[in-house]
Backbone as JSON, one array per atom type, in Angstrom:
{
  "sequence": "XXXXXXXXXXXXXXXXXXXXXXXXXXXXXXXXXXXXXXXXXXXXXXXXXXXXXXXXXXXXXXXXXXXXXXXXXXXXXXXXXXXXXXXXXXXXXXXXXXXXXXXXXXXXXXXXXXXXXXXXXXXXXXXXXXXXXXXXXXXXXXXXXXXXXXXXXXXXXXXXXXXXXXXXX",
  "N": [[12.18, -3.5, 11.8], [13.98, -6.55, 10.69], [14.38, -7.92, 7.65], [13.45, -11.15, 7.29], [13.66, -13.32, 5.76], [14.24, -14.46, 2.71], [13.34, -12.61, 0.02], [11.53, -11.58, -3.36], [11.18, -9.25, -5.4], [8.59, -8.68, -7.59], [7.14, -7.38, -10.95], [3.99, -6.36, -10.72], [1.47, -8.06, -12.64], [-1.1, -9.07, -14.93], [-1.11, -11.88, -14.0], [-1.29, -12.14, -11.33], [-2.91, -11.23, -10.08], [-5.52, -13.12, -8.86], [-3.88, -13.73, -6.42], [-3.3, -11.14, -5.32], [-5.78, -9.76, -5.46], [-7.03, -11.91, -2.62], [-5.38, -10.9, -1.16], [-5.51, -8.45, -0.47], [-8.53, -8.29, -0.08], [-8.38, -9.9, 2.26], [-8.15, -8.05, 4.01], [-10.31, -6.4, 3.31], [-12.24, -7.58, 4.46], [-11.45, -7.93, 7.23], [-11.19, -5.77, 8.89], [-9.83, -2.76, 9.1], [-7.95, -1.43, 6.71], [-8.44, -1.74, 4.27], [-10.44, 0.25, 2.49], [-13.5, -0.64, 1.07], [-16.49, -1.77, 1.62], [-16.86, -4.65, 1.34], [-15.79, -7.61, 0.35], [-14.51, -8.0, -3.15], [-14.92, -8.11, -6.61], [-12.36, -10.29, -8.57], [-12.11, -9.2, -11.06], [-11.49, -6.59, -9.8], [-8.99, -6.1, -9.65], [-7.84, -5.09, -12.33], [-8.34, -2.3, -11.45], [-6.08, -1.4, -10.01], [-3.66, -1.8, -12.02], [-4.48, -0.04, -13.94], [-4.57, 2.32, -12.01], [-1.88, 2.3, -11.39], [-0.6, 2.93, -13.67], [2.57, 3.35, -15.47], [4.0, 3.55, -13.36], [5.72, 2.19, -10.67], [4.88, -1.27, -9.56], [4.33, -3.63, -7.49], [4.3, -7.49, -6.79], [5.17, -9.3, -3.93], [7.54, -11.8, -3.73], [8.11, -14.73, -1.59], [11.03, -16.45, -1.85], [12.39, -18.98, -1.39], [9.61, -20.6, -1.78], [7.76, -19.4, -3.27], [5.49, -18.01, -2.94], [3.24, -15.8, -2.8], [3.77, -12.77, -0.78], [2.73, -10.58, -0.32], [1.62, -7.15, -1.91], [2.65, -3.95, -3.31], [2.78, -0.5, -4.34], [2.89, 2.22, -6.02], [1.47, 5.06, -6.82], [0.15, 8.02, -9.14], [-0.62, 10.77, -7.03], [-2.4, 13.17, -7.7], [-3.72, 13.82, -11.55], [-2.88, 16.13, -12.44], [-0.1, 17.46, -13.82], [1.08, 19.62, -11.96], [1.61, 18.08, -9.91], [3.36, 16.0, -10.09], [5.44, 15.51, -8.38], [4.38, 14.21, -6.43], [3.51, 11.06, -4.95], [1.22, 8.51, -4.06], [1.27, 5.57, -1.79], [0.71, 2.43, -1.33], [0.64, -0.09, 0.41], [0.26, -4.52, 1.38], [0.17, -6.96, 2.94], [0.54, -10.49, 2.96], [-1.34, -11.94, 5.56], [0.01, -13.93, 7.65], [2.57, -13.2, 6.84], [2.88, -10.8, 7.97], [4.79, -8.18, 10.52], [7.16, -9.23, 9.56], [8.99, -7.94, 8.34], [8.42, -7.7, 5.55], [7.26, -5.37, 5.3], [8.11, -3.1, 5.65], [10.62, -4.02, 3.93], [9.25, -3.35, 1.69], [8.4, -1.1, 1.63], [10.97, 0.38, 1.42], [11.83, -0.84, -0.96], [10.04, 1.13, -3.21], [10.6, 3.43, -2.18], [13.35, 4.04, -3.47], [12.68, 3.5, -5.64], [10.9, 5.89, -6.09], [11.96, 8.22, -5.6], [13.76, 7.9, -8.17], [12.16, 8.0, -10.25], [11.73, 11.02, -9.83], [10.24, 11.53, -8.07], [9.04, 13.44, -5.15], [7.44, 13.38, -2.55], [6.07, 11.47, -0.96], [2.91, 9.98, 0.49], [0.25, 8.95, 2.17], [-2.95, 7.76, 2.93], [-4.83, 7.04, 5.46], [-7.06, 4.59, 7.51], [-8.47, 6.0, 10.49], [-9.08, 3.96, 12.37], [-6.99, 2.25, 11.81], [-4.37, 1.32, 13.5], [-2.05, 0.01, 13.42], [-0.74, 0.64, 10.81], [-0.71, 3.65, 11.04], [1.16, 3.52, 13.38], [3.17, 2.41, 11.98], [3.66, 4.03, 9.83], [4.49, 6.06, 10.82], [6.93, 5.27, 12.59], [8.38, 4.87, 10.27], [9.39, 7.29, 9.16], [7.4, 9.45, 7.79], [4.73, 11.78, 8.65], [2.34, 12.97, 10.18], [-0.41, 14.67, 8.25], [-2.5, 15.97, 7.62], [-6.43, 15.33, 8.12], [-9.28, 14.39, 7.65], [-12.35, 14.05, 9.27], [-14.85, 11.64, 10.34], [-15.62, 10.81, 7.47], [-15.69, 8.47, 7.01], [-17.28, 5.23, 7.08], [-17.74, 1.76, 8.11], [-19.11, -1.14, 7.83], [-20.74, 0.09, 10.08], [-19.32, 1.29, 11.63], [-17.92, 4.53, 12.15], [-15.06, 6.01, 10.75], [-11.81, 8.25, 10.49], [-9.55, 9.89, 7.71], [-6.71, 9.76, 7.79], [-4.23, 11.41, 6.38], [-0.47, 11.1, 5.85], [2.31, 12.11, 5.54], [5.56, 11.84, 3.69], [8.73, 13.3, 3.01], [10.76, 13.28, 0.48], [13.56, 14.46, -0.47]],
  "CA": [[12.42, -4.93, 11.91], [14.96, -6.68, 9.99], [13.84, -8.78, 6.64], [13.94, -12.66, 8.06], [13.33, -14.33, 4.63], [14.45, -13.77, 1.44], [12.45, -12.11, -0.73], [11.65, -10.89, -4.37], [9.84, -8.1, -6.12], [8.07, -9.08, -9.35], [6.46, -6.36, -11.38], [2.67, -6.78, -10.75], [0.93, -8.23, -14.0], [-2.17, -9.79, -14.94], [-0.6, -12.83, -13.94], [-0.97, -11.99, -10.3], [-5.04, -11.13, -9.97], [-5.71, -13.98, -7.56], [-3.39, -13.54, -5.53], [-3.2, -9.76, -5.05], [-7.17, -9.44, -4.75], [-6.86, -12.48, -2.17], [-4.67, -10.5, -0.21], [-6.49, -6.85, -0.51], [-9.82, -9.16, 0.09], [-8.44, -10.36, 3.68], [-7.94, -6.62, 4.62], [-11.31, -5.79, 3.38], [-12.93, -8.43, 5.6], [-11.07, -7.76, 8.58], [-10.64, -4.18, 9.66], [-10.12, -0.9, 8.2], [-6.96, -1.03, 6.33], [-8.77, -1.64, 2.57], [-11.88, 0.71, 2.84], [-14.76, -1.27, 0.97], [-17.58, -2.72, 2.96], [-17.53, -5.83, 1.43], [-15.28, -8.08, -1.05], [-14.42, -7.23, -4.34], [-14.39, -9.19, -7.4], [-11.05, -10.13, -9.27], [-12.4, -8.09, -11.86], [-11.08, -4.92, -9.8], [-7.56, -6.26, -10.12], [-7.76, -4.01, -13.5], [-7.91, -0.87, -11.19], [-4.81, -1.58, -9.86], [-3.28, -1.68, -12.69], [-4.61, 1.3, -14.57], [-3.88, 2.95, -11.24], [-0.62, 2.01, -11.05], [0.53, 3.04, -14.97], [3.79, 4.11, -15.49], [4.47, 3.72, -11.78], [6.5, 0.67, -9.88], [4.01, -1.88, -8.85], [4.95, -5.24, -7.24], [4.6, -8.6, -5.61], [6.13, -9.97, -2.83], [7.44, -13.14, -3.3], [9.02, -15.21, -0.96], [12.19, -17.21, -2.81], [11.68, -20.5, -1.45], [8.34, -21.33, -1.94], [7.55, -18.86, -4.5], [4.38, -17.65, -2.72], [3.05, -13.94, -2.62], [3.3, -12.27, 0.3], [2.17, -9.23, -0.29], [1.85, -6.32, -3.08], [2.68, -2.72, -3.2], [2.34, 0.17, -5.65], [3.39, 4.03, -6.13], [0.16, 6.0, -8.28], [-0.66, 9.28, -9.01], [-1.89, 11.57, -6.02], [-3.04, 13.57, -8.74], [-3.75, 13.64, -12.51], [-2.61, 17.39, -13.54], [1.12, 17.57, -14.11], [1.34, 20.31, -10.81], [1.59, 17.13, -8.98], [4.23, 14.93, -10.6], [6.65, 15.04, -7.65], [4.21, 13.76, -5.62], [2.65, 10.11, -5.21], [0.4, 7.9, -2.97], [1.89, 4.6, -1.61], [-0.02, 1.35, -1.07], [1.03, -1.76, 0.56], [-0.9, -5.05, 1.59], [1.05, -7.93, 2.79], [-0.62, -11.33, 3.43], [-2.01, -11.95, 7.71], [0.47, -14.53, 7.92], [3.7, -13.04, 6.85], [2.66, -9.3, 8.8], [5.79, -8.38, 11.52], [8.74, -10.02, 9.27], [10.04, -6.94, 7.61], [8.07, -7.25, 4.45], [6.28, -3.76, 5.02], [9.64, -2.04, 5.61], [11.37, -3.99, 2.92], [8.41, -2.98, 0.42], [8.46, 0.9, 1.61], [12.34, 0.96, 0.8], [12.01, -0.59, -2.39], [8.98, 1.95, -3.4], [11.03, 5.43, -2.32], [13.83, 3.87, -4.07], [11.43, 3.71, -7.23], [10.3, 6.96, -6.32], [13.67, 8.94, -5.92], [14.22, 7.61, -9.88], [11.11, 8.48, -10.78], [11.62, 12.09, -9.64], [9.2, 11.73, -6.89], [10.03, 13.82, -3.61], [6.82, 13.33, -1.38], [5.14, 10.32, -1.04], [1.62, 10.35, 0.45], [-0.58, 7.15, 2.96], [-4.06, 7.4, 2.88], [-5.0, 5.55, 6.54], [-7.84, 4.66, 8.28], [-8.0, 6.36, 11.82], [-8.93, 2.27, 13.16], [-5.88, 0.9, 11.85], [-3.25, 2.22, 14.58], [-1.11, -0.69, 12.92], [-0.16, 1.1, 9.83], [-0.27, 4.5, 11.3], [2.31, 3.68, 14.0], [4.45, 1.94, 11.32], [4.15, 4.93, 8.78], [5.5, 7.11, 11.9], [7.9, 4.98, 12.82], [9.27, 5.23, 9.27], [9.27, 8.87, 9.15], [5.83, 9.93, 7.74], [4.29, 12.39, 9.68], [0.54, 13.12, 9.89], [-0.03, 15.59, 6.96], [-3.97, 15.76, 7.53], [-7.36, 14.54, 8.51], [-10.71, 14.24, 7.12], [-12.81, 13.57, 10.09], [-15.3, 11.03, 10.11], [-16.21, 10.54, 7.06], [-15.97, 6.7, 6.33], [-18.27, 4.5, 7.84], [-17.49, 0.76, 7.47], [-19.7, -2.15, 9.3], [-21.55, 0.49, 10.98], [-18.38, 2.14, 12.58], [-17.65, 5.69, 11.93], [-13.93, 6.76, 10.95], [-11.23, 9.33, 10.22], [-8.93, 9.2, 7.1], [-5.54, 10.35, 8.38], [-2.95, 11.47, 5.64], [0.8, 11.04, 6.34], [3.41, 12.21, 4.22], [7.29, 11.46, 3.93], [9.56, 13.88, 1.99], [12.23, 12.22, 0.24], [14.21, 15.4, -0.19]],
  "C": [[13.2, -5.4, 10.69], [14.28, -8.06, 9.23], [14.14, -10.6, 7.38], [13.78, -13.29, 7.38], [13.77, -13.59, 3.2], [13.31, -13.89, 0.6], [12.63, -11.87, -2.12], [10.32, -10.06, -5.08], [9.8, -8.28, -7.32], [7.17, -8.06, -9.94], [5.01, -7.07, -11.11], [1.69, -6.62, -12.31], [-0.82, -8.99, -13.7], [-2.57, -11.34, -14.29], [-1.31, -13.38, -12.24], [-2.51, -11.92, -9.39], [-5.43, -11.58, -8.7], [-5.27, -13.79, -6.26], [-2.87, -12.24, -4.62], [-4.71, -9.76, -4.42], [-7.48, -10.48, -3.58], [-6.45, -11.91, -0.9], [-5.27, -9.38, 0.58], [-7.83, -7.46, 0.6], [-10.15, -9.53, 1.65], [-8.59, -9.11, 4.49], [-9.16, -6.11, 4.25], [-12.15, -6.9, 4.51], [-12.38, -8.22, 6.89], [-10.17, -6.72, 9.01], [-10.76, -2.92, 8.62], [-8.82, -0.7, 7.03], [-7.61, -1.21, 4.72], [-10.26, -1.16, 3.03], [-13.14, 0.13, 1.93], [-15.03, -2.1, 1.96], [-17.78, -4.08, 2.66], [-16.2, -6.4, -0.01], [-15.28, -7.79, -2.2], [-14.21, -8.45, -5.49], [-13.08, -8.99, -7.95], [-11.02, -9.49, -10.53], [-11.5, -6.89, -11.51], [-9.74, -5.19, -9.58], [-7.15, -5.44, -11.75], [-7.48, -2.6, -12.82], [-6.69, -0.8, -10.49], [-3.66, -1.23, -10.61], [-3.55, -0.7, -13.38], [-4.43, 2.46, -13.52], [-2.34, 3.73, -11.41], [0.2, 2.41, -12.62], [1.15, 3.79, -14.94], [4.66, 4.49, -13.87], [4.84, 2.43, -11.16], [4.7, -0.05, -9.14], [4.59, -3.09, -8.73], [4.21, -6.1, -6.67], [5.34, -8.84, -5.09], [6.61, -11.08, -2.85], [8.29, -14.02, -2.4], [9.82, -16.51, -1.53], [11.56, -18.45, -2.54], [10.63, -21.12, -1.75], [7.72, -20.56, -2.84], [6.27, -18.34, -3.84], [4.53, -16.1, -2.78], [2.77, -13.76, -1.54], [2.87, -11.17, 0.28], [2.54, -8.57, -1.49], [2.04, -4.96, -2.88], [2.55, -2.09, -4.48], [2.17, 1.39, -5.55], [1.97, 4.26, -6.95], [0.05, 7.25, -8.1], [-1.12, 9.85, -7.75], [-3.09, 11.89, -7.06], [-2.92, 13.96, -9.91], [-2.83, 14.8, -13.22], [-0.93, 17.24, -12.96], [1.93, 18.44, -12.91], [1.97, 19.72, -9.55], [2.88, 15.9, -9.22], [4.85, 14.5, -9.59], [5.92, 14.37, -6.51], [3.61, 12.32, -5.98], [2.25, 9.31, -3.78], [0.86, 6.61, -2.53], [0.63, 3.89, -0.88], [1.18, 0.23, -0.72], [-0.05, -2.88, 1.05], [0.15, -6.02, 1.85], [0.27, -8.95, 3.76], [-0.59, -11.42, 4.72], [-0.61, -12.26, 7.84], [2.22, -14.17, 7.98], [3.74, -11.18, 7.86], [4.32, -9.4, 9.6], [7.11, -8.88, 11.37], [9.05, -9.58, 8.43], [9.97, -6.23, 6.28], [7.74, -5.83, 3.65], [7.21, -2.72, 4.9], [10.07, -2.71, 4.29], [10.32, -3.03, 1.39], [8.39, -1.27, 0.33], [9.86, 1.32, 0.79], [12.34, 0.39, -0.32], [11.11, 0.7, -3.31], [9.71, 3.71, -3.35], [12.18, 4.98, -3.21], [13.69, 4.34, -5.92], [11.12, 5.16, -7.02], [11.53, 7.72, -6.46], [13.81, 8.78, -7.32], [13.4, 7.9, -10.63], [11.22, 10.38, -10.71], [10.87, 12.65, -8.24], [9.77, 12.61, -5.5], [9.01, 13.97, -2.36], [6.12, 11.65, -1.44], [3.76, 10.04, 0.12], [0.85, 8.88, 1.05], [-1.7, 7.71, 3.05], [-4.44, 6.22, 4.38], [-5.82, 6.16, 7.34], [-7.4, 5.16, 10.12], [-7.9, 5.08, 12.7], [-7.7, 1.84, 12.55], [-4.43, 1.67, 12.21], [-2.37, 0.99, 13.73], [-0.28, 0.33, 12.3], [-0.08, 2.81, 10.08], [0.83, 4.81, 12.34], [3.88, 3.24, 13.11], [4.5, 3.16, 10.39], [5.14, 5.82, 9.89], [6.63, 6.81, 12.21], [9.32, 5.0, 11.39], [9.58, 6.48, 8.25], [8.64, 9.74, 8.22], [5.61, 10.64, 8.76], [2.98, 12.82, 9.14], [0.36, 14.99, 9.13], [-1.53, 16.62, 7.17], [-5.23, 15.21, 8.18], [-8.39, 14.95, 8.37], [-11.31, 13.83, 8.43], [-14.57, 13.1, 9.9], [-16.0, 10.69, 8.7], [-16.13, 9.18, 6.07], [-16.84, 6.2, 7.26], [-18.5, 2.89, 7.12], [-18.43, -0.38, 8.52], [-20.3, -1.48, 10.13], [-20.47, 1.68, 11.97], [-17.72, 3.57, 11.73], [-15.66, 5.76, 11.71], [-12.9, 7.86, 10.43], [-10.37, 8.81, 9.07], [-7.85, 9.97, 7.58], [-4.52, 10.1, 7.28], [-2.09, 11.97, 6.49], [1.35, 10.97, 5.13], [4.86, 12.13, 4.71], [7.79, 12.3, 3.18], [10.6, 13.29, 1.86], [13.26, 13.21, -0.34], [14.79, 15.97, 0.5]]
}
C-alpha cells in the first residue's frame, strides 16, 4: 500500500515514553501482537531503549499534526558478536493510522538502516493469532523461518510464536 500522508522518522528518545508505551499498551490490550498479559508501566519505555542501543529506533510522526503514529526499532537477535549480521525488527503503529502505508514505510526505512549497519538478515518474532502481521511480513518477503509451538498463553488462549526472516543480501 502506498504511504497516503506525509510522514517523519524521529530518533526514539526519552522524549517519546508516553506515547510509544501508549501505542505498545493498545496492542497489549487487544490481541496478540505485544505478548504481555496485561499493561505495562512507562517505566518499561527504558527497555526499549537499552534494547535498541546502537541500533535505528524511531517514531512515526505524521507532518501535519505532529502526532505519533507509530514506533519501530532494529535490536540485537543476539548478544555474541557470531550474530552481528543479524537483527530482530519491531514495529507498532497506532489502531487508527493501521492500513495507510506506515508499516511498509517503517520496514523500508529499518532495512535501509540495516543494509548500513551491515545487517543482512533481519528476523519477526509473531504471534501465531495475529494473521495481520504475518500476512504482511509475507507479503513483504519474509518467509516463515520457524515455530515454537504453543508455548505462549495470553488471556487463557494458547499460541505459537512463528519466526520469519528476510535476507537483505
Amino acid at each position: 500500500m502506498k504511504l497516503t500522508m506525509k510522514t517523519k522518522f524521529e530518533t526514539m528518545s526519552g522524549n517519546h515514553c508516553a506515547d510509544v508505551m501508549a501505542i505498545f499498551n493498545y496492542y497489549v490490550e487487544h490481541g496478540f501482537s505485544a505478548y504481555p498479559e496485561s499493561s505495562l508501566p512507562d517505566r518499561f519505555f527504558n527497555k526499549f531503549l537499552e534494547m535498541t542501543a546502537g541500533y535505528p529506533a524511531y517514531v512515526i510522526k505524521i507532518e501535519d499534526d505532529h502526532e505519533i503514529a507509530g514506533f519501530c526499532f532494529l535490536r540485537p537477535y543476539n548478544p555474541f558478536s557470531t550474530f552481528d549480521k543479524t537483527a530482530e525488527i519491531t514495529y507498532f503503529i497506532k489502531q487508527n493510522y493501521t492500513g495507510k502505508g506506515l508499516g511498509k514505510a517503517a520496514l523500508d526505512k529499518l532495512e535501509i538502516e540495516a543494509r548500513n549497519k551491515g545487517i543482512q538478515h533481519l528476523l519477526a518474532s509473531i504471534s501465531s493469532k495475529n494473521e495481520q502481521s504475518l500476512a504482511f511480513h509475507k507479503k513483504n518477503g519474509f518467509y516463515e523461518c520457524g515455530k515454537f509451538r504453543n508455548i505462549g498463553e495470553k488471556k487463557g488462549v494458547t499460541f505459537d510464536i512463528v519466526w520469519m526472516q528476510k535476507d537483505l543480501v
